[in-house]
C-alpha positions in Angstrom: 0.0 0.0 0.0 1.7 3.2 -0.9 1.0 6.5 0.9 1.4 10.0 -0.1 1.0 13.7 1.9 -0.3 16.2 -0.4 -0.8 19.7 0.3 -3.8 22.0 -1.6 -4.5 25.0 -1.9 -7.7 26.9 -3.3 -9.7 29.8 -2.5 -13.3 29.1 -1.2 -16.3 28.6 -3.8 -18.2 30.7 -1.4 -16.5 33.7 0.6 -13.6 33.0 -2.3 -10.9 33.2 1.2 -8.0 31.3 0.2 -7.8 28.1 2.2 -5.0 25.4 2.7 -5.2 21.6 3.5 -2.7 18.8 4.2 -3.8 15.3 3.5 -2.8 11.9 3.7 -3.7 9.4 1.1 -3.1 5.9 1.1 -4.4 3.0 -1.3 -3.3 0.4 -3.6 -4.3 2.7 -6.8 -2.1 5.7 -5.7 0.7 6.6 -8.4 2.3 9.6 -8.8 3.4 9.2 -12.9 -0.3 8.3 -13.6 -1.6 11.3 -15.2 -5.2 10.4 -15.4 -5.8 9.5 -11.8 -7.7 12.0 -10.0 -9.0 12.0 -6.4 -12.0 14.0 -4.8 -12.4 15.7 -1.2 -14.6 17.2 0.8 -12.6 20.6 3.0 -15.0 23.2 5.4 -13.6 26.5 5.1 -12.5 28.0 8.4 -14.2 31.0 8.0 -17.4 31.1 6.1 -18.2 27.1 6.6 -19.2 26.3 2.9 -18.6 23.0 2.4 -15.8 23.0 -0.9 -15.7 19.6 -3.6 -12.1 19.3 -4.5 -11.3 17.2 -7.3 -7.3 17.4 -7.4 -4.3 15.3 -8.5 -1.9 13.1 -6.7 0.5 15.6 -7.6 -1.2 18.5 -5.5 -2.8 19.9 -8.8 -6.4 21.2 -8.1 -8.6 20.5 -10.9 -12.0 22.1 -9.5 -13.5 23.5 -6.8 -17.4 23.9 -6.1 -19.5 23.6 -3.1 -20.8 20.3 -1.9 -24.2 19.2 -3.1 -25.9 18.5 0.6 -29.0 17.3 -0.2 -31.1 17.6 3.7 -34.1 16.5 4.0 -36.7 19.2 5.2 -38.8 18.5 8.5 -42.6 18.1 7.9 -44.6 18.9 10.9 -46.5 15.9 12.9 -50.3 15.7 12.8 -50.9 14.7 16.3 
């Protein structure tokens, strides 16, 4: 299993504040010369909250950044 630290960074899709993440990723599919592989993360920004979609490469490339689709259910009220 190969692991490898990469470090992004992006302004937020909402307040557009730049933002900065370290991960860690680890998996039998990781390569660094594979030019095709992409990975996807979900990063809160510290100060507005908005949940960001990073699709980035193992390289530390980011590729794109838009907001999380959080699809909530909305309470109905109770008929009792």
């Amino acid at each position: 299993m190969m692991e490898l630290t990469v470090t992004l960074d992006f302004a937020c899709y909402g307040c557009e504040q730049p933002v900065s993440v370290t991960l860690q990723c680890r998996g039998q599919a990781i390569r660094q010369e594979a030019a095709e592989a992409l990975a996807r993360v979900n990063v809160p920004c510290p100060t507005c909250g908005q949940i960001n979609q990073l699709l980035f490469e193992p390289s530390g490339t980011v590729r794109s950044v838009r907001p999380y689709p959080c699809y909530r259910l909305v309470p109905e009220p109770s008929v009792n």
